[in-house]
C-alpha positions as CSV (number, residue, x, y, z in Angstrom):
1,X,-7.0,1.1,-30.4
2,X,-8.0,1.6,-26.5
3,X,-4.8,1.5,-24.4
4,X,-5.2,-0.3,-21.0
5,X,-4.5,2.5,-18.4
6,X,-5.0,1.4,-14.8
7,X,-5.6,3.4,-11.8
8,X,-4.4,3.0,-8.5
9,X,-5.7,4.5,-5.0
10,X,-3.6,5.0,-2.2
11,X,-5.1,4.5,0.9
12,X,-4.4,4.9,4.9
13,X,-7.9,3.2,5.7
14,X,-10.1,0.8,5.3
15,X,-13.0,3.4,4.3
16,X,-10.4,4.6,1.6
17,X,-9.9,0.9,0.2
18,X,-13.8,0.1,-0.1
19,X,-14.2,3.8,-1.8
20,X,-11.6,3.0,-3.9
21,X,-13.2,0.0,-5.3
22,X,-16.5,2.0,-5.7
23,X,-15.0,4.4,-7.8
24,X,-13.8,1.9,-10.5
25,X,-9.9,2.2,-9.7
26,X,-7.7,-1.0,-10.4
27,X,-5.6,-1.1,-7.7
28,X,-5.2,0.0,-3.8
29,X,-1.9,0.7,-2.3
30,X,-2.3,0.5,0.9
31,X,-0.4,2.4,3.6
32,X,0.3,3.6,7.3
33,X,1.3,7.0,8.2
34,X,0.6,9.4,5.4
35,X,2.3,12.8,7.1
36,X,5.6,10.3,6.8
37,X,4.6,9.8,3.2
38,X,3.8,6.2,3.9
39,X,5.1,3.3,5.9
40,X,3.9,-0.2,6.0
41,X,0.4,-0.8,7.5
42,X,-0.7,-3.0,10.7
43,X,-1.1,-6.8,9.9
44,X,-4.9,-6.1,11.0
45,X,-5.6,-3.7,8.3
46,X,-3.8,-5.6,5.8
47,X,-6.0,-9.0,6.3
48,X,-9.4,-7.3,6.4
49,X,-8.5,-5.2,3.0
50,X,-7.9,-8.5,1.2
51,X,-11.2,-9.9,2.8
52,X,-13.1,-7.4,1.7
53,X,-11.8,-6.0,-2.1
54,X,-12.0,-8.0,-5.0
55,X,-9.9,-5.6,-6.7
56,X,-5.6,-5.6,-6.9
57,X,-4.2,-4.7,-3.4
58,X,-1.0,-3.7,-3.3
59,X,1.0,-3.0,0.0
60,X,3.5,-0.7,0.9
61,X,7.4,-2.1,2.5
62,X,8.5,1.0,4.1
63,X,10.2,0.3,7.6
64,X,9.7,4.2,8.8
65,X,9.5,7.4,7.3
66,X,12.5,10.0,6.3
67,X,15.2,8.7,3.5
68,X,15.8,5.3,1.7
69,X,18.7,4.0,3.1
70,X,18.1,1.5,5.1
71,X,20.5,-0.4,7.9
72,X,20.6,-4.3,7.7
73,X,18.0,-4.3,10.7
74,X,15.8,-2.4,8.7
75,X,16.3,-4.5,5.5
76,X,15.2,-7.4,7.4
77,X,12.4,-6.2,8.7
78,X,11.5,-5.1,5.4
79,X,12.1,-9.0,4.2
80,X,9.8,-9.9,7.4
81,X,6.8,-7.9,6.0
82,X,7.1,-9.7,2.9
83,X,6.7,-12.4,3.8
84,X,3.4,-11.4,5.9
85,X,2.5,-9.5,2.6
86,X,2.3,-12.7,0.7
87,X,0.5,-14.9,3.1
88,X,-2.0,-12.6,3.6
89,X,-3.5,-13.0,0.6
90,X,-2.3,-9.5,-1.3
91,X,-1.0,-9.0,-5.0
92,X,2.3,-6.9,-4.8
93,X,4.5,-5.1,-3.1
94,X,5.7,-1.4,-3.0
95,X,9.4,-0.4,-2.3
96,X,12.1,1.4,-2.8
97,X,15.7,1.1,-1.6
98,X,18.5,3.8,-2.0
99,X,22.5,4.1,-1.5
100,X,24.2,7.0,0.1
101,X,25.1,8.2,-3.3
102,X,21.6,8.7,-4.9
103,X,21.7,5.3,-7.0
104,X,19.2,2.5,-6.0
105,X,20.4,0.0,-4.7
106,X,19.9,-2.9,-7.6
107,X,21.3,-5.8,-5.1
108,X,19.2,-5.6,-2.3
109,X,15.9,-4.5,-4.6
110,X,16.6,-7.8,-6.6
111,X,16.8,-9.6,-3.2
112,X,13.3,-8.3,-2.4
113,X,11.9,-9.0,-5.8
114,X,12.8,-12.5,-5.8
115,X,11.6,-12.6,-2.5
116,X,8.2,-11.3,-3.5
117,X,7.4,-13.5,-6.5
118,X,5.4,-14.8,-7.7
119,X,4.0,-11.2,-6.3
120,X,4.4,-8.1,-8.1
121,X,6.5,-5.3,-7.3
122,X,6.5,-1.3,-7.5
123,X,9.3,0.8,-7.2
124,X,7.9,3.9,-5.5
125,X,9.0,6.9,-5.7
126,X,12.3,6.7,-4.1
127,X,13.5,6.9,-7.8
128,X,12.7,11.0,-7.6
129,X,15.3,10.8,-5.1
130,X,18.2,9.7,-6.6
131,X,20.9,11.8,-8.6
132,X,20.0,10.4,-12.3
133,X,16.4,9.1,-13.3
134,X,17.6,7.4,-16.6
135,X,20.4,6.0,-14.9
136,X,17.7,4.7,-11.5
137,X,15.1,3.6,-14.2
138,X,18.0,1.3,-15.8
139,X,18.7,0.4,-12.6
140,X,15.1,-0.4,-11.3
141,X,14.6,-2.7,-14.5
142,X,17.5,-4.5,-14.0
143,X,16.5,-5.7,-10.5
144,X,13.4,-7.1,-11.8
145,X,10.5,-4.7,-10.5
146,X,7.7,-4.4,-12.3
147,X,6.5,-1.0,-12.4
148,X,7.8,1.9,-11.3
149,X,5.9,5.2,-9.9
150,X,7.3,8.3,-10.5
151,X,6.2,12.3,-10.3
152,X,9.3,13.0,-12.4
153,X,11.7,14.0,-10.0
154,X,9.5,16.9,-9.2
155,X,7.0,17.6,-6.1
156,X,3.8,17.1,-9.0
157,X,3.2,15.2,-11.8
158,X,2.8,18.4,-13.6
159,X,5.6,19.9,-12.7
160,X,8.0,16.5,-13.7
161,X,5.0,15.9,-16.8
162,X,8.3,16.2,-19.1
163,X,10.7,14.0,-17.4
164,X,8.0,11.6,-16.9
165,X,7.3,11.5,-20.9
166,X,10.9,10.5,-21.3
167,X,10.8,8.0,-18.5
168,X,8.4,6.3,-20.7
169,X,10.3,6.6,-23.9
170,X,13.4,5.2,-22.4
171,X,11.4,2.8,-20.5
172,X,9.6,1.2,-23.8
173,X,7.5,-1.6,-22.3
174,X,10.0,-3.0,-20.0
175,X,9.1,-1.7,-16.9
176,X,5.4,0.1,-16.3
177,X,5.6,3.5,-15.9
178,X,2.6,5.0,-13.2
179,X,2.7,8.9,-12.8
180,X,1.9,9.8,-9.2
181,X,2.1,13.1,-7.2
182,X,-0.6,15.4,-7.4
183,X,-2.4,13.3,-10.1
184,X,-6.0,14.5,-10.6
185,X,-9.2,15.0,-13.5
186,X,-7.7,17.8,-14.7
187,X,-4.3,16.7,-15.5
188,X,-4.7,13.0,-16.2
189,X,-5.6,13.5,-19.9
190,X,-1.7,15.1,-20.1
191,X,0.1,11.9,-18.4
192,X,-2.1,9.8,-21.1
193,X,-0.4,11.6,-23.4
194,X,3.0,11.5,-21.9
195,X,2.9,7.5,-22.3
196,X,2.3,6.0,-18.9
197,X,0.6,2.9,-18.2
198,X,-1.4,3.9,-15.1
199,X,-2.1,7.1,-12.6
200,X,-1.7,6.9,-9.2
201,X,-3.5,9.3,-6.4
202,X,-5.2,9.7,-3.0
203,X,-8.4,11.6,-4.5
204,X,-8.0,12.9,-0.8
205,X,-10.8,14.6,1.4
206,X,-11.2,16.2,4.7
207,X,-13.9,15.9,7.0
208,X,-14.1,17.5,10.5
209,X,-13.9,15.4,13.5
210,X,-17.0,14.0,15.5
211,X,-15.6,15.1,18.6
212,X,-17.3,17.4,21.0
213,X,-14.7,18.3,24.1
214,X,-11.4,19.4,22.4
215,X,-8.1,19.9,23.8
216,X,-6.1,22.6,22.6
217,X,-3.1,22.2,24.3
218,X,-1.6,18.6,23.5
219,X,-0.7,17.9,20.2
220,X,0.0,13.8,19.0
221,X,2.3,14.1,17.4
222,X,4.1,16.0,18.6
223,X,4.4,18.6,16.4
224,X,2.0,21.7,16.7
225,X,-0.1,22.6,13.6
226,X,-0.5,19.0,12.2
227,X,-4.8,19.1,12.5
228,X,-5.6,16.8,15.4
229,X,-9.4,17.0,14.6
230,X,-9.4,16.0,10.6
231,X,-10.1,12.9,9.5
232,X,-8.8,12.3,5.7
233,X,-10.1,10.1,3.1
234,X,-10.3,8.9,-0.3
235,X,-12.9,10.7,-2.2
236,X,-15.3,8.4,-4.3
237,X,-16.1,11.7,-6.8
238,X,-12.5,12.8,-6.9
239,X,-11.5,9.0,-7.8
240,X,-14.0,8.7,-10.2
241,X,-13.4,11.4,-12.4
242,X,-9.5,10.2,-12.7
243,X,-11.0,6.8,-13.6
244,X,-13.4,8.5,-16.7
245,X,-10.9,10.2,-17.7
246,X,-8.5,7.3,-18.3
247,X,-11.3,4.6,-19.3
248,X,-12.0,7.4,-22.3
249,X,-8.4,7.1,-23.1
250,X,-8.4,6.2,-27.1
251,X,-5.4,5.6,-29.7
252,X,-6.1,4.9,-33.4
């Protein structure tokens, strides 16, 4: 019996998106602002992905970067891109809401999931935040999302791989479990084991800037060492070899 294991991409450009879909993956997540671990993309960006994959996109709610809990502003702003989410044409949703004590916050997730539908939603990985992942899993079923990425509570999928193997256990088909954090050829054939439905990663790449005249004393961002002159990507080759390694995955 062949188990149906997705993979998902996630992407801060549109060269990202279309190398995503080259490489066989599923699903795109699709993002702004990757040193802030994501945030939601420009309206722009989010219409021309749809135009041009035929594949699942999936976009990222985040207001801004930093923790989870979010003021009532930023709630309903987080509403607001929903709603732009949906009639742009995309297939789900990706967010994650927290309370000052480490629990998610099932109330104002359920308000976002109902708000979403018929659009899909993933609770990111917010959950490896909180004080209890059996207790936030519980939680993230019970306000309707319908997958839920995790690296396990850990910085890596390989360093949470055992957490992760009994977020699936507990988890037992009511809520997809996607392992994400570090995810690549090597170790995808251990998260197969471990149970999940799908992988998620950036199969990132560098490349040097096109740029002649540099300036070496202005930074951005503001923040001094951040590389001014690299352009990241998702990597085709990297992409592909997650996506060979989880078509081959096999269960008799």
């Amino acid at each position: 019996m062949k188990r149906n294991i997705e993979v998902e991409v996630c992407t801060f450009s549109l060269e990202s998106c279309m190398n995503a879909q080259t490489a066989g993956a599923n699903r795109v997540e699709l993002c702004a602002a990757m040193y802030d671990g994501g945030t939601t993309p420009s309206a722009g960006i989010i219409r021309m992905a749809r135009k041009l994959l035929s594949i699942e996109l999936y976009v990222m709610i985040r207001p801004r970067g930093g923790d989870f809990l979010y003021s009532g502003q930023e709630f309903e702003l987080m509403k607001e891109e929903i709603r732009h989410v949906k009639e742009s044409g995309a297939d789900g949703v990706v967010l994650g809401i927290l309370k000052a004590d480490g629990t998610v916050d099932v109330e104002r997730t359920r308000e976002l999931v109902e708000l979403a539908a018929p659009l899909k939603v993933t609770f990111h990985r917010a959950i490896d935040m909180t004080r209890d992942l059996n207790e936030a899993l519980e939680d993230v079923i019970r306000a309707g999302c319908y997958r839920v990425l995790t690296s396990g509570g850990r910085n890596t999928v390989a360093e949470g791989l055992e957490q992760i193997r009994v977020l699936t256990k507990r988890a037992a088909g009511r809520v997809q479990v996607m392992a994400g954090s570090g995810v690549n050829a090597a170790n995808t054939r251990s998260l197969l084991d471990a149970g999940v439905d799908a992988v998620h990663l950036s199969g990132k790449s560098g490349r040097d800037s096109r740029m002649v005249y540099r300036n070496p004393d202005v930074s951005m961002g503001g923040v001094p060492g951040l590389p001014e002159y690299e352009q990241y990507y998702s990597d085709v080759e990297k992409i592909e070899a997650v996506v060979k390694e989880a078509k081959d995955d096999f269960r008799f």
